[in-house]
N, C-alpha and C positions, 0 to 999 in steps of 0.2 A: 874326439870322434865317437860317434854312437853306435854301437852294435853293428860292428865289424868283425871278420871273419872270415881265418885261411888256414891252409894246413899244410905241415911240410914233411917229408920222409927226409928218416935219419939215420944213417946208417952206422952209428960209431957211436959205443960207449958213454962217454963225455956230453953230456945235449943239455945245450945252454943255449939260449938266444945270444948269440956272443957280442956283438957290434951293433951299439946302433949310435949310431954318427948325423950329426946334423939336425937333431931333434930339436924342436922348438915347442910347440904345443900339440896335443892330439885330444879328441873323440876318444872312442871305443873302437878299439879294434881284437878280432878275436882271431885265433892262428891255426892250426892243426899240423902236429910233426910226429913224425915216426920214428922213434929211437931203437935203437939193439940192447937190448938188456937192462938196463936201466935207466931212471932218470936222474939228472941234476940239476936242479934251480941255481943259477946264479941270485945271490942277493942283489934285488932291484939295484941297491946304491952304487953297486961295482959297475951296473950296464949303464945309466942315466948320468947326463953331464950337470953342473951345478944349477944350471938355468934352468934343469924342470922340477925342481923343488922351489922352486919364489913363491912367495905369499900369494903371489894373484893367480895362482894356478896349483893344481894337483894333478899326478899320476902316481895308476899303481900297476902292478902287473902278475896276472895267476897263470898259471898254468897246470893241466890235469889230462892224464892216462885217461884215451876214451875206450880203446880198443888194444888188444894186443892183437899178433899172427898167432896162430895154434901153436907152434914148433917154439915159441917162445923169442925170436930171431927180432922180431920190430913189433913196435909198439903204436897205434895213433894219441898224437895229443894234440889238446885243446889250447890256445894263449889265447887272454885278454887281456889287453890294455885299457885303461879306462882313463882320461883326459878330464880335466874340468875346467873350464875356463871361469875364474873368479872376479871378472874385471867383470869394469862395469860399459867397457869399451870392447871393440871387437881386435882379436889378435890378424895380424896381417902376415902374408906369409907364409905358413906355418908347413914344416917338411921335417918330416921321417924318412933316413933313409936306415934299414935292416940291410946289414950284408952280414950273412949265416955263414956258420962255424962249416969247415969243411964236412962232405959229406951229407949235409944237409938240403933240404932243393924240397922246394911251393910242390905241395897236390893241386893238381892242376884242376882250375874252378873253382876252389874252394876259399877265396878271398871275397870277403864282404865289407860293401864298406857304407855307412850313411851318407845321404845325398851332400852333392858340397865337395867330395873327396874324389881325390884321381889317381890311380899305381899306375906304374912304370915296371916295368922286368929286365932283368938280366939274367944271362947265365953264363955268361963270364966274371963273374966277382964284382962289376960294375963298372970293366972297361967300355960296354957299351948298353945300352937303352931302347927298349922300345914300349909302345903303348899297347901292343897286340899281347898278349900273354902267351908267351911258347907251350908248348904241348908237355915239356917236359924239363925239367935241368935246372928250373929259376935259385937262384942260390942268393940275390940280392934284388931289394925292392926299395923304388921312392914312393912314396904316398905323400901327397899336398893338398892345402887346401889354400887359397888367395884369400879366403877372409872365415875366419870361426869366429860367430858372433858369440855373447854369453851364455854360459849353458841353459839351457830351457829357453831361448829365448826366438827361436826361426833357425833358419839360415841363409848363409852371407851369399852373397854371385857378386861375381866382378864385372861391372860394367862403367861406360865414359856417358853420364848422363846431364845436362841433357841434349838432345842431339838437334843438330845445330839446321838440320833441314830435312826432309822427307828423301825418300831414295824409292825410285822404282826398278824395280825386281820385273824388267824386262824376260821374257820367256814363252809367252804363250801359256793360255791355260789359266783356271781360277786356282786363287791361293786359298789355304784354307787352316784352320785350327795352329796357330803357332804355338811350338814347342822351346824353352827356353834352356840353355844348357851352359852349366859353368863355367865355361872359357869363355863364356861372354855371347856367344850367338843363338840368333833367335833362326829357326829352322820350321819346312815344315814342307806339304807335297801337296800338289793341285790333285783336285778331284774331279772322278769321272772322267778317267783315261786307262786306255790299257797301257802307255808307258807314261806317266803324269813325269813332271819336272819335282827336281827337289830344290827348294830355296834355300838361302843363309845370306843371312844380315849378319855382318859382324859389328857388337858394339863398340865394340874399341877402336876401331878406323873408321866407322861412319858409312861403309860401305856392303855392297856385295862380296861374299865372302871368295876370295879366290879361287877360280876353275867351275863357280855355279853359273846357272843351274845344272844339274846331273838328271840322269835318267835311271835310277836303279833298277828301273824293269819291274816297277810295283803294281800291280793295276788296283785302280781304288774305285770304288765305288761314290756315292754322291759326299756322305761325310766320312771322309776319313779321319779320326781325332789320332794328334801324336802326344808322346808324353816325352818330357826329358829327366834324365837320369844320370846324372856323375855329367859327362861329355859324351853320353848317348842316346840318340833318338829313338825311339820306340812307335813304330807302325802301326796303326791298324787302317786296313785296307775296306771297311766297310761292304762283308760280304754278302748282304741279304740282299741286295737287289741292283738292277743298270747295267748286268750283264755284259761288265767291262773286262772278263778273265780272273774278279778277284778268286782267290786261294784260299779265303776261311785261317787266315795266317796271320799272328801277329811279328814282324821283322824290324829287325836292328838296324840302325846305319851308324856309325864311330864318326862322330863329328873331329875327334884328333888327327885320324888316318885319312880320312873321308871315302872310306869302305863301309861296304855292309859286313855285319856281325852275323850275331846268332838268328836262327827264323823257327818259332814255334812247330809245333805237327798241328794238322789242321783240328782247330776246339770243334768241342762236342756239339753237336747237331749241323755239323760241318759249315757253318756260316755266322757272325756276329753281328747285331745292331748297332749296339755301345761300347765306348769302351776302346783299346785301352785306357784304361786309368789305374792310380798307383796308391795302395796303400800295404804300409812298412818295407815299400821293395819290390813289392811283388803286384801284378799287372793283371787286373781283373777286368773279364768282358761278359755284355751279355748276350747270348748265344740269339739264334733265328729260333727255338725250341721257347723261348722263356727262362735258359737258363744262367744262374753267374758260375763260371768259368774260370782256374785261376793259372797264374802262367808263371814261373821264376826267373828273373834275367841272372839269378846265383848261378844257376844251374841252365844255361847253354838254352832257357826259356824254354824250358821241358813244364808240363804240366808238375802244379805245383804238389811236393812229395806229400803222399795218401790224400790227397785233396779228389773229392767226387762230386760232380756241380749239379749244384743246387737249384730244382726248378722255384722261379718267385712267384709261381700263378698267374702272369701277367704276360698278356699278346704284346710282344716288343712292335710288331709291324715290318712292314715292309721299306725300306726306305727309298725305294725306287722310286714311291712317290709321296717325296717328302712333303709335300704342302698339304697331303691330309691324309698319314699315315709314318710310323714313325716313334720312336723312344730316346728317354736321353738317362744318365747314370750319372751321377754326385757322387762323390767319395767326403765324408765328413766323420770324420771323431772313429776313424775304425770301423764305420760304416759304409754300406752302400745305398743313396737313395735313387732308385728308378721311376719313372714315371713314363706312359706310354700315352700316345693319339689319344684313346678312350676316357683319358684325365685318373686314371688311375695310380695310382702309387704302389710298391714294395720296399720291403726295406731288407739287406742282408749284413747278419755282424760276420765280421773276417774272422772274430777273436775266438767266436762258435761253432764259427761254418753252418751256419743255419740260419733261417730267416728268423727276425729281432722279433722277440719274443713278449717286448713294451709297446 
């Protein structure tokens, strides 16, 4: 797993990652816990079972004091796991489950994980499971992934390919920008409605996905682009024009639960062209102003931390009317490339937060 990341409050003395059961292969995962007075690292070897030492793979695991409380009472820390997958094949399967030394229990949000990967919470020890993350109490976590390809090398989705016949996605209403997400379903919501439908194709049955089409209550404008992430679909409602109720909002829906999740505050110039799109995680649009915009689904899709968006000098247009007015957004190599109606181009680096500078 690649650059992952969560945090957990500790309350007792003794703070060790205590248990981790069922491990097979991992990415990068990074943790955050709160201890009482001091820390102690378990040697890796004591937590890890014999299978994650084999020659076709490597892990390792740090952990670091990021913060303490004033009165001296808790502490925050930092864990990374770091996974490497050495094959020259993809590992199948692959599941972590952490269930934490008493006293111990997830800051809530603060689990990150690279695309490909999906947690589980408990806060009972692990007698039971769900895919929603409780507000509080988590003491035990599965995290999986159904295929980690070689490191550096993509990543895996599990799908039944190839598919044996077309399927109509019966509903009313145009489909539009499919979003594809690791349990296998391809998802997505007609445009230019005040309640548009949400679709799901499931690839593994060949079908419509159970209970679809829904009505989230989204209203979208003429392009609405979705992005998928983990087993979550990512909204954007295309607010610059069509006068359909959109909301200047980019919204979540939980393709596991098939609820809606988290919903941004409305981005800056209260209205977007493009966008969402996704680079390192994080969900960049660009505004009705000309500006790129950034959003974090780590963080409950709160504008992204000290992030202030950036005007590209470039009229995005109106997309009310899309046949001759209008912009579109690329996400390539940690860039942004836009181009508008007018044939003109901008380019923004994520890495700088400022327009590219080549």
């Amino acid at each position: 797993m690649k650059d992952s990341h969560n945090r957990r409050n500790i309350t007792q003395k003794k703070s060790a990652l205590t248990t981790m059961t069922g491990l097979r292969n991992w990415r990068l995962l990074r943790t955050k816990t709160v201890l009482t007075a001091f820390l102690l690292l378990t040697p890796l070897s004591t937590l890890l079972p014999s299978s994650a030492h084999a020659a076709d793979e490597a892990l390792t695991k740090q952990g670091a004091v990021s913060s303490k409380a004033p009165d001296g009472s808790s502490s925050t820390m930092d864990w990374v796991i770091n996974h490497v997958n050495n094959r020259a094949n993809i590992m199948e399967n692959v599941i972590l489950t952490d269930k934490m030394e008493n006293g111990h229990t997830l800051m809530s949000g603060s689990l990150q994980m690279p695309p490909g990967w999906s947690a589980q919470y408990s806060n009972d020890s692990g007698a039971s499971w769900t895919s929603n993350q409780p507000a509080a109490g988590v003491n035990a976590m599965i995290l999986s992934n159904p295929f980690v390809v070689p490191t550096g090398k993509g990543v895996g989705r599990e799908m039944s390919l190839p598919m044996s016949g077309p399927v109509n996605l019966a509903g009313g209403g145009d489909g539009f920008n499919p979003g594809m997400l690791d349990n296998g379903r391809i998802m997505g919501i007609n445009h230019h409605q005040a309640n548009p439908n949400l679709w799901c194709y499931d690839t593994k049955t060949e079908s419509i996905c159970a209970g679809y089409p829904k009505q989230p209550g989204i209203a979208t404008g003429i392009d609405p682009l979705v992005v998928g992430i983990g087993n979550k679909l990512y909204i954007g409602d295309d607010s610059t024009g069509g006068g359909y109720g959109q909301q200047g909002k980019i919204f979540c829906w939980d393709a596991e639960t098939d609820t809606a999740c988290e919903t941004s505050p409305v981005v800056a110039d209260g209205a977007y062209k493009g966008g969402p799109t996704v680079v390192d995680g994080r969900l960049y649009v660009l505004t009705a102003g000309g500006k790129i915009d950034c959003y974090d689904p780590n963080s409950g899709l709160a504008q992204c931390q000290g992030f202030t968006p950036v005007d590209l000098g470039i009229v995005p247009g109106n997309n009310g009317a899309w046949n001759t007015e209008g912009s579109d957004i690329l996400a390539w190599n940690k860039r942004l490339y836009v181009v508008n109606y007018q044939n003109k181009m901008s380019c923004f680096d994520t890495t700088t937060r400022a327009v590219c500078s080549d």
